[in-house]
GUDO-823046 format. One record per residue (C-alpha): residue number from 1; x, y, z. Coordinates in steps of 0.5 Angstrom, whole numbers, plus 2048, in hexadecimal, padded with zeros to 3 digits. Layout:
BEGIN
{seq:NUM px:X py:Y pz:Z}
...
This chain:
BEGIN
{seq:1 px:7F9 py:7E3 pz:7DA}
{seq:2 px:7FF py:7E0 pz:7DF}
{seq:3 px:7FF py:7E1 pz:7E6}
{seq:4 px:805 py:7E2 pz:7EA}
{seq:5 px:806 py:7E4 pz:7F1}
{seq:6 px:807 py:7EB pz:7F4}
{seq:7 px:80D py:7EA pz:7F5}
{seq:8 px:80F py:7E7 pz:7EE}
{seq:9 px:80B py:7ED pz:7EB}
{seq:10 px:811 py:7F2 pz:7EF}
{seq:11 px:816 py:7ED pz:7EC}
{seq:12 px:814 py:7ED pz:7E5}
{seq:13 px:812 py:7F6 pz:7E5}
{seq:14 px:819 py:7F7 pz:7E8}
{seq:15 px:81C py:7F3 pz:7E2}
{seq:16 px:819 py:7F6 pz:7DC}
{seq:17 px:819 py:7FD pz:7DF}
{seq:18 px:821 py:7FB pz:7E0}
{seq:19 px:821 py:7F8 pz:7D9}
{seq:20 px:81D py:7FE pz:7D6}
{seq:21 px:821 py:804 pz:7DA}
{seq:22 px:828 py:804 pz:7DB}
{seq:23 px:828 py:809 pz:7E0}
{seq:24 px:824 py:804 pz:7E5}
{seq:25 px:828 py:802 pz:7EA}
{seq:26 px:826 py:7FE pz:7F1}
{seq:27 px:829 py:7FF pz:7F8}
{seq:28 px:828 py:7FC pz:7FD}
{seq:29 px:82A py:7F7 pz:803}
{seq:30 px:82A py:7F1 pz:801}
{seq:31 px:827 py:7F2 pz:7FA}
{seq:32 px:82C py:7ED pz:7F8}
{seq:33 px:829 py:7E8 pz:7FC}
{seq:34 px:824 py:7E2 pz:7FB}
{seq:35 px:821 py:7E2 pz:801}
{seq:36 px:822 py:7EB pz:801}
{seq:37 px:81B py:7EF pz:800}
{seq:38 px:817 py:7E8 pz:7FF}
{seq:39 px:81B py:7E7 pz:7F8}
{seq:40 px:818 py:7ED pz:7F4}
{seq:41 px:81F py:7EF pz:7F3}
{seq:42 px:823 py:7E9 pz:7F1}
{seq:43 px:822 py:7E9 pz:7EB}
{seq:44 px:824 py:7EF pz:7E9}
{seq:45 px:82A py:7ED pz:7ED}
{seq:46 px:82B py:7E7 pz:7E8}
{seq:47 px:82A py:7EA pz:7E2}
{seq:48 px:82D py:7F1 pz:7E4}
{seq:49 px:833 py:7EF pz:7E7}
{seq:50 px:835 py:7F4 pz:7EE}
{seq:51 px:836 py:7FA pz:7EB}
{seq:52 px:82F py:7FB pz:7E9}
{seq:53 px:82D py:7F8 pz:7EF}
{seq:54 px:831 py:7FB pz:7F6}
{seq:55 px:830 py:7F8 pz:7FD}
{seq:56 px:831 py:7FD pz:801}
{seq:57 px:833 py:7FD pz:809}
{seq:58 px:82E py:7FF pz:80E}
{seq:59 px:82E py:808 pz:80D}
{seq:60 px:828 py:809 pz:80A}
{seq:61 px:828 py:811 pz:80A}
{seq:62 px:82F py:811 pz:807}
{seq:63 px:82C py:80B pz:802}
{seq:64 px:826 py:810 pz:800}
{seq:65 px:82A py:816 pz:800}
{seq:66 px:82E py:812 pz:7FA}
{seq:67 px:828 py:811 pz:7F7}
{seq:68 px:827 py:817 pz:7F6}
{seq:69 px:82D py:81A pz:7F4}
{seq:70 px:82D py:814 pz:7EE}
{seq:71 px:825 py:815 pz:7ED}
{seq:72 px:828 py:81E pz:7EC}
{seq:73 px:82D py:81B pz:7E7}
{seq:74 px:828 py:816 pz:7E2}
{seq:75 px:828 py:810 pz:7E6}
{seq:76 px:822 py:80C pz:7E7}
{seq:77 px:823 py:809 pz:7EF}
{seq:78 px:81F py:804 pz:7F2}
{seq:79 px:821 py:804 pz:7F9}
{seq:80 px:81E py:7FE pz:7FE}
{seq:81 px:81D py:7FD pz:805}
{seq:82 px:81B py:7F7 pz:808}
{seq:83 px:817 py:7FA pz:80D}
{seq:84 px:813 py:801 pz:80D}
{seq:85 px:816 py:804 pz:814}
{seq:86 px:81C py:804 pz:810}
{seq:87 px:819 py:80A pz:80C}
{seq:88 px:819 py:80F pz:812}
{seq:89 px:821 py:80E pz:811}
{seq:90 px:820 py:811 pz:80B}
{seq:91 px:81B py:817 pz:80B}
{seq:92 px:81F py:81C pz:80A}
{seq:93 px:822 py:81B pz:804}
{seq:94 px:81B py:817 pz:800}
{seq:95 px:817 py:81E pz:804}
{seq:96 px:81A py:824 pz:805}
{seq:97 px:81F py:823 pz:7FE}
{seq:98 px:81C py:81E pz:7F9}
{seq:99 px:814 py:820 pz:7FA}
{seq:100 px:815 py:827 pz:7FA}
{seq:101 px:81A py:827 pz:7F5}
{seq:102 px:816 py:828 pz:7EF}
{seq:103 px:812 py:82E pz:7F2}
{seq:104 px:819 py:831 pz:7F6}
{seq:105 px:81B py:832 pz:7EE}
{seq:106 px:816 py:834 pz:7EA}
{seq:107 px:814 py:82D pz:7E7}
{seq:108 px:81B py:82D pz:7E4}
{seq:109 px:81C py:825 pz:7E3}
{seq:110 px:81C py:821 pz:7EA}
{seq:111 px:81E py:81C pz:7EE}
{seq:112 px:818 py:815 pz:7ED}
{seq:113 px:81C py:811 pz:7F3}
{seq:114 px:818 py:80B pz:7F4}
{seq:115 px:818 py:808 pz:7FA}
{seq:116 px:815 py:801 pz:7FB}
{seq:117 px:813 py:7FF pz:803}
{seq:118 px:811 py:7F9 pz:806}
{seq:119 px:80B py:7F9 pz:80C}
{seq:120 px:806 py:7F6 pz:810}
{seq:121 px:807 py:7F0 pz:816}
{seq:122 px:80B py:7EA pz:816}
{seq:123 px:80D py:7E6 pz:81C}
{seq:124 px:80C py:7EC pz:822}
{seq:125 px:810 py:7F0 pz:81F}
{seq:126 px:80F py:7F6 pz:824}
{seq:127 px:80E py:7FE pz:824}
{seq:128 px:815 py:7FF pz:820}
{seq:129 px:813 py:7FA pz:81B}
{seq:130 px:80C py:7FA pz:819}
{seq:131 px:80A py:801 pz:817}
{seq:132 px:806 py:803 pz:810}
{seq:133 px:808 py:809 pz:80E}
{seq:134 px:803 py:80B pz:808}
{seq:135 px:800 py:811 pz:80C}
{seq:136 px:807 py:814 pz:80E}
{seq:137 px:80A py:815 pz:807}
{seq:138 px:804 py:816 pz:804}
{seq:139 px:803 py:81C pz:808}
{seq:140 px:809 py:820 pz:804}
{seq:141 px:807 py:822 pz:7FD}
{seq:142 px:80C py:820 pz:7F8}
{seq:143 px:80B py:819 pz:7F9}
{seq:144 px:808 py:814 pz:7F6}
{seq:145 px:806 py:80E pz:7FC}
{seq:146 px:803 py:807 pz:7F9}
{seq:147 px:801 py:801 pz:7FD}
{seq:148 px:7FF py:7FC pz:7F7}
{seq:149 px:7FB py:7F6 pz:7F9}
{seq:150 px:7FC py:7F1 pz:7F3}
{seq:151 px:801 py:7EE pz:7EF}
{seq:152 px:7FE py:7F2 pz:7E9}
{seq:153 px:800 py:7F9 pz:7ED}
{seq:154 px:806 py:7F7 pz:7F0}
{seq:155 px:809 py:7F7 pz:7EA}
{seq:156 px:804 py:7FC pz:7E6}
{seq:157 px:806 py:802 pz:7EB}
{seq:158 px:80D py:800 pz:7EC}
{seq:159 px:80E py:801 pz:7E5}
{seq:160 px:809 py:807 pz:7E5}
{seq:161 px:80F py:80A pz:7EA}
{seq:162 px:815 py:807 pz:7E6}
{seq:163 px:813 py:80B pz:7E0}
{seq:164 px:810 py:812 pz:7E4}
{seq:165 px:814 py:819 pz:7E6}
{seq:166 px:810 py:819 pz:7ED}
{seq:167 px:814 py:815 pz:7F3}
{seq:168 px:810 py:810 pz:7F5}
{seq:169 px:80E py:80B pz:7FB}
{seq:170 px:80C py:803 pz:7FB}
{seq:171 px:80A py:800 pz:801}
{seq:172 px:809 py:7F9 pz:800}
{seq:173 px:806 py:7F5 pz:806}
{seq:174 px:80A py:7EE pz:807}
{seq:175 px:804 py:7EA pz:807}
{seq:176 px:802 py:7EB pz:800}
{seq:177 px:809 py:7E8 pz:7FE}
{seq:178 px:806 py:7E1 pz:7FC}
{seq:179 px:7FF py:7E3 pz:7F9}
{seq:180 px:7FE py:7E2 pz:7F2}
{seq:181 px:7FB py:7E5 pz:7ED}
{seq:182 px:7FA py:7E7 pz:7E6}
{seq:183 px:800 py:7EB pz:7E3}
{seq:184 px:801 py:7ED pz:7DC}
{seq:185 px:808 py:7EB pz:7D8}
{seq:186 px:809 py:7F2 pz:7D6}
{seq:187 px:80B py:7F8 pz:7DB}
{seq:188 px:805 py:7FC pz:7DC}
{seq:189 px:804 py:802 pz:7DF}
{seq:190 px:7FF py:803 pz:7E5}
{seq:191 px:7FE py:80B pz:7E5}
{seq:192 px:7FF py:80D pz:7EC}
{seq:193 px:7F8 py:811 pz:7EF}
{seq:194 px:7F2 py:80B pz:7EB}
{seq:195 px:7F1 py:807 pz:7F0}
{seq:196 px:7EC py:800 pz:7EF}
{seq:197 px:7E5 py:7FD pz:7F0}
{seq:198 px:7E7 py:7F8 pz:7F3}
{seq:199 px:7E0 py:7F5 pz:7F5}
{seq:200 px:7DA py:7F8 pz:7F4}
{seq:201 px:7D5 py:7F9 pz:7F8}
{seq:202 px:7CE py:7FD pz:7FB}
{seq:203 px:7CD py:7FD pz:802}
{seq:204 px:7D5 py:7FF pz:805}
{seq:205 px:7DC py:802 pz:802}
{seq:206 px:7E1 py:7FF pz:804}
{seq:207 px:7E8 py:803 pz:803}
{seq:208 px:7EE py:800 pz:804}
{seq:209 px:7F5 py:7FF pz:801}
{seq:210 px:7FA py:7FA pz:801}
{seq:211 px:7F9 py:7F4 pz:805}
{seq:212 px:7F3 py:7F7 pz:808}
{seq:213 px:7EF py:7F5 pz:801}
{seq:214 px:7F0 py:7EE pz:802}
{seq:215 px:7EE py:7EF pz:809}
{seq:216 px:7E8 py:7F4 pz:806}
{seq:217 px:7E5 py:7EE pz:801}
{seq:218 px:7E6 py:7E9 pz:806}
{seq:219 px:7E1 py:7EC pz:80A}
{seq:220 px:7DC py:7ED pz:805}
{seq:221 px:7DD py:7E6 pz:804}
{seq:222 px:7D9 py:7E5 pz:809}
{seq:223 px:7D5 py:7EB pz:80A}
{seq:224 px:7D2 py:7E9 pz:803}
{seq:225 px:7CF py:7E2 pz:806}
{seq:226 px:7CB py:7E8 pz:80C}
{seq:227 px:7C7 py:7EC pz:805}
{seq:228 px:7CD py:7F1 pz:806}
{seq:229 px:7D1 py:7F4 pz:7FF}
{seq:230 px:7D7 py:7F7 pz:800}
{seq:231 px:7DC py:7FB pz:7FB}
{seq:232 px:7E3 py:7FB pz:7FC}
{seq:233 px:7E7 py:801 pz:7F9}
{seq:234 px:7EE py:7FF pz:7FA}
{seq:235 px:7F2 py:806 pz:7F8}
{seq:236 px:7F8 py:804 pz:7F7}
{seq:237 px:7FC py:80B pz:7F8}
{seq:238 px:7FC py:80E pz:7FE}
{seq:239 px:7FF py:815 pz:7FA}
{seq:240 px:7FB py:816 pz:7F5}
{seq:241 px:7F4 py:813 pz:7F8}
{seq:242 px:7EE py:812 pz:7F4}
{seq:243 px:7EA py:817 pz:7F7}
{seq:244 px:7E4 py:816 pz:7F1}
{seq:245 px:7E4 py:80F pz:7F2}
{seq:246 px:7E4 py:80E pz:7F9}
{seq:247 px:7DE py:813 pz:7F9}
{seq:248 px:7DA py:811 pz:7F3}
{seq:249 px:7DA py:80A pz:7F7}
{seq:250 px:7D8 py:80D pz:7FE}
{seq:251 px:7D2 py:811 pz:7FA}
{seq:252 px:7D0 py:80A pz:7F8}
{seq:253 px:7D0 py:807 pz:7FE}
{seq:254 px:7CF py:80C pz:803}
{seq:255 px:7D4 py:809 pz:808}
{seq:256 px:7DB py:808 pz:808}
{seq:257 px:7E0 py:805 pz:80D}
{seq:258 px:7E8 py:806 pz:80C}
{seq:259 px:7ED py:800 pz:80D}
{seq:260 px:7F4 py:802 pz:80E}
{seq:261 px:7FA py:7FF pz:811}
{seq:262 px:7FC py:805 pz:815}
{seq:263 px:7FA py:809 pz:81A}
{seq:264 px:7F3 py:80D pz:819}
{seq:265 px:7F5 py:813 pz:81B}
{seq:266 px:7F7 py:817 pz:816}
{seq:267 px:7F8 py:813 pz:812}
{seq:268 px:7F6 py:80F pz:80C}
{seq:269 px:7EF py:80D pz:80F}
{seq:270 px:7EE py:815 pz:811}
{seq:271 px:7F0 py:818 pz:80B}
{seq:272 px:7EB py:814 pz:807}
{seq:273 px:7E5 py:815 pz:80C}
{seq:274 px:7E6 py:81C pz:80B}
{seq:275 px:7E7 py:81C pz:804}
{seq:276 px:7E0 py:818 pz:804}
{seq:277 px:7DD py:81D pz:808}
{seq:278 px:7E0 py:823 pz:804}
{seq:279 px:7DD py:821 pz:7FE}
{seq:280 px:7D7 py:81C pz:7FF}
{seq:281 px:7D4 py:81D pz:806}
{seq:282 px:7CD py:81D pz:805}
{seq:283 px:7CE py:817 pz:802}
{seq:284 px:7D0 py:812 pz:809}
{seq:285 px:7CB py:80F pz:80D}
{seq:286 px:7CF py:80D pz:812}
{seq:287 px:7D6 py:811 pz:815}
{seq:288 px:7DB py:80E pz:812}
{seq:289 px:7E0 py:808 pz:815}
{seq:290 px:7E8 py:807 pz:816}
{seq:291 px:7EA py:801 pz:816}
{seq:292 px:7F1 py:802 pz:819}
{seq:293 px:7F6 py:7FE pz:81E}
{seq:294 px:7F5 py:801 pz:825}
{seq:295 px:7F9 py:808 pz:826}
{seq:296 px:7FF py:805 pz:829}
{seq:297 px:804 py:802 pz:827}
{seq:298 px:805 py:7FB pz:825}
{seq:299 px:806 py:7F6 pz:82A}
{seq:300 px:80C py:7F0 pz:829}
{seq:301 px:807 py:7EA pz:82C}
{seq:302 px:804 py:7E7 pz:826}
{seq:303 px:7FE py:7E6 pz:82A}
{seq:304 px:7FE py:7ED pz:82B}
{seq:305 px:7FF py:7EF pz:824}
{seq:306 px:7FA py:7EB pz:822}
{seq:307 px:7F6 py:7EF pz:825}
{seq:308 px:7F9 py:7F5 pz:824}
{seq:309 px:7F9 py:7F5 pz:81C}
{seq:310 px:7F2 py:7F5 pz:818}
{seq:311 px:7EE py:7F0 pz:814}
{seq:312 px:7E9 py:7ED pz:811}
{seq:313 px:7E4 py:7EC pz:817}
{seq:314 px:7E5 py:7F5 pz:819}
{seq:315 px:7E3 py:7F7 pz:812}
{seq:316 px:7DD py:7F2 pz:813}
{seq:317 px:7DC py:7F5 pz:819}
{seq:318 px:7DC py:7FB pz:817}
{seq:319 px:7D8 py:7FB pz:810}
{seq:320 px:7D2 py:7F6 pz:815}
{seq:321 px:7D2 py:7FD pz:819}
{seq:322 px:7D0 py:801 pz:813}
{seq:323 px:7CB py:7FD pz:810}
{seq:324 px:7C4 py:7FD pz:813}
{seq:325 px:7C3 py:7F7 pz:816}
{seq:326 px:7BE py:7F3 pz:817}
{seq:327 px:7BC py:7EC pz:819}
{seq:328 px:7BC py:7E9 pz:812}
{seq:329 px:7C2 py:7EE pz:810}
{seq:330 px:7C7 py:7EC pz:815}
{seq:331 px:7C8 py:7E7 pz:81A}
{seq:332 px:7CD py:7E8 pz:821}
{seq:333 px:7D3 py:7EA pz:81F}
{seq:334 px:7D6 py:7E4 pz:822}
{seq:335 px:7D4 py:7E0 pz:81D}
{seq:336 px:7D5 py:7E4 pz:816}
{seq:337 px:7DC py:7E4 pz:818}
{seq:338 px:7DD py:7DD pz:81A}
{seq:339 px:7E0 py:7DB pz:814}
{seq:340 px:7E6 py:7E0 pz:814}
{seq:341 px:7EC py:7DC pz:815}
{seq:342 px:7F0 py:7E2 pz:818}
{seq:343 px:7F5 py:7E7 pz:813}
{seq:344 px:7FA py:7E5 pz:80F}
């Protein structure tokens, strides 16, 4: 199979889905840029020409608001912003109208509004740009939220979303953009709520989404040299979650830690500690870990960001704590995580 980056994988989802289905516009603000969101919508722009793929000023509610009325009228929107934060402008119309809509109506039709959103750090970006918003969203039932890791799911969940009834969110971190992977020519669907073993283990179970995963596995790359087998479960939805794989893991392997890219509180890492809880209790070893950034908001200094933003060398941390260690089992932490490079 051929391999694409991550964000060719976009690209290429967002075209044959506008080449499939009429009805399937892009908006956005600079969507008819080359350099706009990380080229994924150029494309589409050259091949679709501006009636198909709008730039939009900054008025994000008003934009959303849109959206919705389109979507209740049979269009397909895809609305893109280049940073997440800029979701908060438009809750109101993807919460309170497009997520209810279904249920407020008796399931008579809806309005399946897709919103793609950029996260994660960049250059010191500070406390009104660095923010993951999965656990905000996935809160309100009538959301689908996704946070794709590869290439492959890029492509595979955007099309899934595309082709669905029930509005969705897809964040994208920006430092997945350049990775490559296989990708398959054709638009396959990714259903939402299937998440993927995306390394098996014994010892531990690691579960991430989005960058989170690549941060899990290089961990494991070198806990694998201390004797120390790691499973990953990378849960690609937010909402739906893959409750029956993530617990099927954790009664394999007894202990669990959750990695995410937002805050521990009542969020991702907490909901799956307590569906873990609910469900497989008797089957953990050890209490469960979050690995999370700190609880306050992110810092401007770059130095202070690489602090502020988990890695590869915490989960590690965390997974040593939950084994039982020995002498010949694992050495001073120091050395186990000397190969680490720092993050992304």
């Amino acid at each position: 199979m051929r391999e694409l980056t991550y964000w060719q994988a976009i690209s290429e989802a967002t075209v044959q889905c506008m080449a499939e289905d009429p009805a399937v516009f892009v908006a956005g603000e600079g969507v008819d840029d080359d350099k706009g969101i990380y080229g994924t919508t150029r494309a589409a722009f050259e091949q679709f020409g501006p009636t198909r793929v709008i730039d939009v000023p900054n008025s994000e509610n008003a934009t959303a608001g849109i959206a919705v009325g389109a979507a209740a009228m049979g269009r397909r929107p895809l609305i893109v912003h280049s940073r997440a934060d800029f979701l908060f402008l438009a809750m109101d119309a993807l919460v309170n109208l497009a997520a209810k809509w279904r249920y407020m109506y008796g399931d008579q039709g809806g309005v399946p509004v897709v919103t793609r959103a950029v996260v994660g750090r960049g250059w010191g970006q500070g406390a009104t740009h660095s923010q993951s918003p999965q656990s905000v969203f996935g809160h309100f039932p009538g959301l689908h939220v996704a946070m794709p890791a590869s290439p492959a799911d890029a492509k595979g969940l955007l099309v899934q979303a595309l082709r669905a009834q029930t509005p969705t969110l897809l964040l994208e971190n920006r430092g997945l953009y350049r990775m490559t992977g296989e990708v398959p020519r054709e638009a396959v669907a990714v259903p939402f709520g299937r998440g993927r073993i995306a390394r098996s283990g014994t010892d531990v179970t690691v579960v991430a989404a989005s960058l989170m995963v690549h941060e899990a596995e290089r961990a494991a790359d070198l806990l694998a040299e201390q004797g120390i087998s790691v499973e990953i479960v990378d849960v690609r939805s937010i909402r739906p979650l893959d409750e029956e794989l993530i617990c099927s893991s954790v009664a394999r392997t007894g202990r669990l830690v959750v990695a995410d890219t937002s805050w521990a509180r009542y969020g991702l890492a907490a909901e799956v500690a307590a569906v873990v809880a609910e469900n497989v209790f008797d089957a953990l070893r050890r209490p469960v870990r979050r690995v999370t950034p700190p609880d306050c908001p992110a810092p401007v200094s770059h130095p202070l960001e690489e602090a502020f933003h988990p890695t590869a060398d915490r989960i590690a941390a965390a997974c040593l704590e939950m084994v039982d260690g020995g002498p010949s089992h694992v050495r001073k932490l120091a050395d186990v995580t000397a190969g680490f490079v720092g993050p992304y």
